[in-house]
C-alpha positions in Angstrom: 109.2 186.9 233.4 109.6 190.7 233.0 108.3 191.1 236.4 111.1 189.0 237.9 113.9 190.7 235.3 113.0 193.6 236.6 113.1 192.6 240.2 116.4 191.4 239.4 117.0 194.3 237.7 116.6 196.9 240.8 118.1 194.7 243.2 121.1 194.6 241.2 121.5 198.1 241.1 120.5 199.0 244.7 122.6 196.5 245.9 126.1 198.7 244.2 126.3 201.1 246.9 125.7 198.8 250.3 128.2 196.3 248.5 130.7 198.5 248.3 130.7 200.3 251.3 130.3 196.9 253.2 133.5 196.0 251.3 135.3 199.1 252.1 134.7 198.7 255.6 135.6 195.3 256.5 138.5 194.0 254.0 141.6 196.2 252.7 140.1 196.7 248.9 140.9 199.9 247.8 138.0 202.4 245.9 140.2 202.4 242.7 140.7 198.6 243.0 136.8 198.3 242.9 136.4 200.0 240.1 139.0 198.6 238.2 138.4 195.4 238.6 134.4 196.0 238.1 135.7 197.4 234.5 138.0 195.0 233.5 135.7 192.0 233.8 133.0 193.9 232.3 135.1 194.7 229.4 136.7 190.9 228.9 132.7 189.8 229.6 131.2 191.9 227.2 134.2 191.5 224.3 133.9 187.7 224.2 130.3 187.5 222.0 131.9 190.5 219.5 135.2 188.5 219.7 133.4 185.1 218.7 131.2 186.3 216.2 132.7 189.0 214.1 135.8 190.5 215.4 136.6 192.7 212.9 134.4 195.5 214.1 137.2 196.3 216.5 139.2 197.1 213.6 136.3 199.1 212.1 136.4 201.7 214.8 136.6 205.3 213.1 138.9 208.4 215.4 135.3 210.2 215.9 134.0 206.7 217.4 137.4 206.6 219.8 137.3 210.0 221.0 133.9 210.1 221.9 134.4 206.7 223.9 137.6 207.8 225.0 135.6 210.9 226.4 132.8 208.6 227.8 135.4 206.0 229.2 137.7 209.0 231.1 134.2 210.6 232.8 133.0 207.0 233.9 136.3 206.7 236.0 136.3 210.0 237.5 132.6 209.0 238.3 133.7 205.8 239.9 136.8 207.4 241.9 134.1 209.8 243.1 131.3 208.1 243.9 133.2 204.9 245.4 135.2 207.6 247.4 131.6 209.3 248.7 130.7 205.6 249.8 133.6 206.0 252.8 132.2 209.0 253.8 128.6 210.0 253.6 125.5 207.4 254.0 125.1 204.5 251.9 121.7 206.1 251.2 122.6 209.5 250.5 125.3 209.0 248.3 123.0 206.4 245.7 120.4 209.2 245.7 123.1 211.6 244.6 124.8 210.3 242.2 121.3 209.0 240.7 121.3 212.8 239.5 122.5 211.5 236.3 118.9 211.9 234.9 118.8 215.5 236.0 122.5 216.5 235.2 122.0 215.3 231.5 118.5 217.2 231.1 121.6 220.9 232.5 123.5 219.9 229.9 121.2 220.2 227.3 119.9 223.2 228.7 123.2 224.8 228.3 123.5 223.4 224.2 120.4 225.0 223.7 117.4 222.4 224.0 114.2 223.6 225.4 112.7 221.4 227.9 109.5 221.2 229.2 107.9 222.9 231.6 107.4 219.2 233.6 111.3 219.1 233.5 112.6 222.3 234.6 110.6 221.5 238.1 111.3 218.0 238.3 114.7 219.6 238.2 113.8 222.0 241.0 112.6 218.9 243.0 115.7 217.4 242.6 118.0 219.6 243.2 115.8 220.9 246.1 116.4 217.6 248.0 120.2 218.2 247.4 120.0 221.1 249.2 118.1 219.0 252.4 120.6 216.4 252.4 124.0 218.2 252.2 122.5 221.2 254.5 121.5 218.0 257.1 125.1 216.9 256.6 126.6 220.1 257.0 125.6 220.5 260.4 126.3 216.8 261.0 130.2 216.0 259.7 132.9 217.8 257.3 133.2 213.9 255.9 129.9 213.8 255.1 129.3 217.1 253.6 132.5 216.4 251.3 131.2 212.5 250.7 127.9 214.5 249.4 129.4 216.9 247.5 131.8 213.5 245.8 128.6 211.6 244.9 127.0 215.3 242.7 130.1 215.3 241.2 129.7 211.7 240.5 126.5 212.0 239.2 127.5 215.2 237.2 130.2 212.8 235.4 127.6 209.9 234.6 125.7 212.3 232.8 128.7 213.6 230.7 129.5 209.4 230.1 126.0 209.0 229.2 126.3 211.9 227.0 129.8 211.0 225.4 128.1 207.5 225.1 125.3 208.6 223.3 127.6 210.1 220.3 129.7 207.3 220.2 127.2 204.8 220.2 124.9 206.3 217.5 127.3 203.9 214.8 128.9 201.9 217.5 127.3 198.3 218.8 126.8 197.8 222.0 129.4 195.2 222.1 132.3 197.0 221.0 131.7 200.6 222.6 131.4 198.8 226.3 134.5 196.9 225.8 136.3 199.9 224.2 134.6 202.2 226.6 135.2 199.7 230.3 138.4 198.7 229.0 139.8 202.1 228.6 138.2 203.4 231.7 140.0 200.3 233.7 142.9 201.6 231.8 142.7 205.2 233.4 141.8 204.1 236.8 144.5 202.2 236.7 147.0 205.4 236.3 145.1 206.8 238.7 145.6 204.0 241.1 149.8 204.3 240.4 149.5 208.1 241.1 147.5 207.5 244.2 149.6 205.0 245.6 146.2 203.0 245.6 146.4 198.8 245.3 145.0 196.9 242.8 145.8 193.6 244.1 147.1 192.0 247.0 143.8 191.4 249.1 142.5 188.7 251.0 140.1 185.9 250.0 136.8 188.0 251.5 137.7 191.2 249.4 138.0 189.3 245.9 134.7 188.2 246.9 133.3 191.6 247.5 134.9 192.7 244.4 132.8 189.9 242.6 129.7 190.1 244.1 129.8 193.8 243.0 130.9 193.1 239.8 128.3 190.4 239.4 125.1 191.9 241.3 125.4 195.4 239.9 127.1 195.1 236.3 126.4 192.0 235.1 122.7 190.7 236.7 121.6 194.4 237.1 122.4 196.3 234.1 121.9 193.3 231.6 118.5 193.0 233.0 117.8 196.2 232.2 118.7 195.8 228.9 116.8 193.1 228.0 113.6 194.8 229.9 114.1 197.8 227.1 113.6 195.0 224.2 110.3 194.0 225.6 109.0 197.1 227.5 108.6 200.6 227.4 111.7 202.6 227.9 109.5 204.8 230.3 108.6 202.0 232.7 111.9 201.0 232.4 113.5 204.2 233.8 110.7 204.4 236.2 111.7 201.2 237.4 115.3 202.4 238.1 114.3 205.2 240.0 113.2 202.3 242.5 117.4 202.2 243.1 117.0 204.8 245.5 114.5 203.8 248.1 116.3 200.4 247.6 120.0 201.1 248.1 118.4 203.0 251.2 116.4 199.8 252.3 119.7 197.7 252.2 121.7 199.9 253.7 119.4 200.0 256.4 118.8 196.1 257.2 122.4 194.9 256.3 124.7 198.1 257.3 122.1 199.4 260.5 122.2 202.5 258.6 120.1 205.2 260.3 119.4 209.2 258.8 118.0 212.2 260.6 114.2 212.2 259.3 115.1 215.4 257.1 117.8 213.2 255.1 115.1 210.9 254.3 113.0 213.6 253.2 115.6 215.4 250.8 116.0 211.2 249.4 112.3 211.8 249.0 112.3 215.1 247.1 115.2 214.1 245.0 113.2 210.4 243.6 110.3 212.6 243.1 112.3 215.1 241.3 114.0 212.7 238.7 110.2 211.0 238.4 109.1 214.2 237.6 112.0 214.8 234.7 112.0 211.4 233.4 108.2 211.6 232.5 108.8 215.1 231.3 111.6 214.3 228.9 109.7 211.1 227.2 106.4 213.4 227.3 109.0 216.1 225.1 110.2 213.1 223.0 107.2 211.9 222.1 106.1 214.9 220.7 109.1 216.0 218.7 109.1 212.9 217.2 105.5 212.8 216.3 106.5 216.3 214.7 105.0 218.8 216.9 106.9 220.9 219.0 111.3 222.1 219.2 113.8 219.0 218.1 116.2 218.6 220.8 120.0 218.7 220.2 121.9 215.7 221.2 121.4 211.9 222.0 117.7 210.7 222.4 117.9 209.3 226.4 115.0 207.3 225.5 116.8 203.7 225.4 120.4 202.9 227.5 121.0 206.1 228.8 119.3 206.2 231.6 120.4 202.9 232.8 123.2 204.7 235.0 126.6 203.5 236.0 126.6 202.3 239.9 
């Protein structure tokens, strides 16, 4: 059963980027319109259980609580307008892989509050950031578009790992329920302003864009991410976020077969360096965890990103 969740699980998640370029390209949805509309149903799909069962905890929500989500729900819509943007103008394959940084951005961040990684982490971020370098300098030679599309999905990344962080705070006396309606609500909220600024639609397509929209909604939100999170009840969080790292090669895989997307062989090798890269992080930062919380060792500052936090946001 977990073997098939977890199937599930990656093809879910690879299947985000392929989607939504193959949805850009052939109907007239707009970027913001995808990510509003993945958002809203989230939120109205994830309020109904808190709603039915005790819906006073959305009354219960303290200003420290909607801050941080506020934080969280403002960075996961820049995230979306960024990456969703990168989608129309790098690779399917390169853009996944580069907003997948989220691991590695959040490992920076605690660098700069003062945590003290590992050894293990500090080249797994080397690795990572060493196959950034590959693809954008393959890309630079290449196309303006796709140089700027790369450059979109790091800063997408970036902002998933600030979400994840924001998250993290809010969530430490939040459920689950009620932070990802507050937090997807709010960020369908802000996209939405974005979209009137923008001049961007949110409705108004035809019948085999709403289906896009769904199936995106659907594959990676609902089927993806909620199999994740039921893996992390019955598994180890480490084989968990190994298993995610699988989103890469995949996205790439699709992308490939459905969208006849071909890379220069050095793109496929920076995809390569980068996968090893967050590997390499991800077993460093458990490897840390474990040991400060066996006592041995410096305590970290900020959220554990043992658990949810490295599910991602695509």
């Amino acid at each position: 059963m977990n073997l098939l969740l977890a199937a599930l699980g990656v093809l879910g998640v690879a299947s985000s980027g392929p989607l939504i370029a193959a949805t850009l390209g052939a109907t007239t949805v707009s970027a913001l319109a995808i990510a509003f509309w993945r958002n809203a149903i989230g939120a109205a799909v994830m309020a109904t259980p808190t709603l039915v069962r005790e819906p006073r905890q959305f009354g219960r929500i303290t200003g420290p609580e909607f801050r941080w989500a506020l934080l969280a729900a403002v960075a996961l819509a820049l995230h979306f307008a960024c990456f969703i943007t990168s989608l129309q103008l790098t690779s399917v394959a390169a853009a996944t892989a580069l907003v997948c940084l989220q691991s590695a951005w959040i490992a920076v961040f605690q660098l700069f509050r003062g945590t003290r990684h590992r050894w293990q982490v500090l080249a797994g971020l080397g690795i990572a950031f060493g196959g950034v370098a590959t693809i954008t300098g393959f890309d630079m030679g290449s196309s303006p578009d796709a140089l700027l599309g790369d450059l979109l999905a790091v800063a997408g990344g970036a902002l998933a790992g600030l979400y994840t962080l924001a998250g993290g705070k809010a969530r430490q006396t939040m459920t689950t329920g009620t932070y990802t309606t507050l937090c997807y609500g709010m960020c369908a909220a802000f996209v939405a302003v974005l979209a009137l600024v923008s001049g961007q639609p949110l409705v108004g397509f035809d019948a085999v864009g709403w289906v896009g929209i769904l199936a995106i909604t659907v594959c990676a939100q609902l089927v993806g991410h909620t199999a994740f999170n039921h893996l992390l009840a019955t598994m180890s969080p480490l084989l968990v976020s190994m298993i995610i790292l699988l989103e890469i090669p995949g996205a790439a895989v699709l992308a490939a077969v459905f969208l006849h997307e071909t890379l220069p062989a050095g793109t496929y090798g920076g995809l390569g360096l980068i996968l090893v890269g967050l590997a390499v992080v991800v077993l460093g930062q458990r490897a840390g965890f474990r040991k400060r919380r066996d006592g041995f060792g410096p305590r970290a500052d900020g959220p554990p990103s043992d658990r949810l936090a490295d599910l991602g946001t695509d």
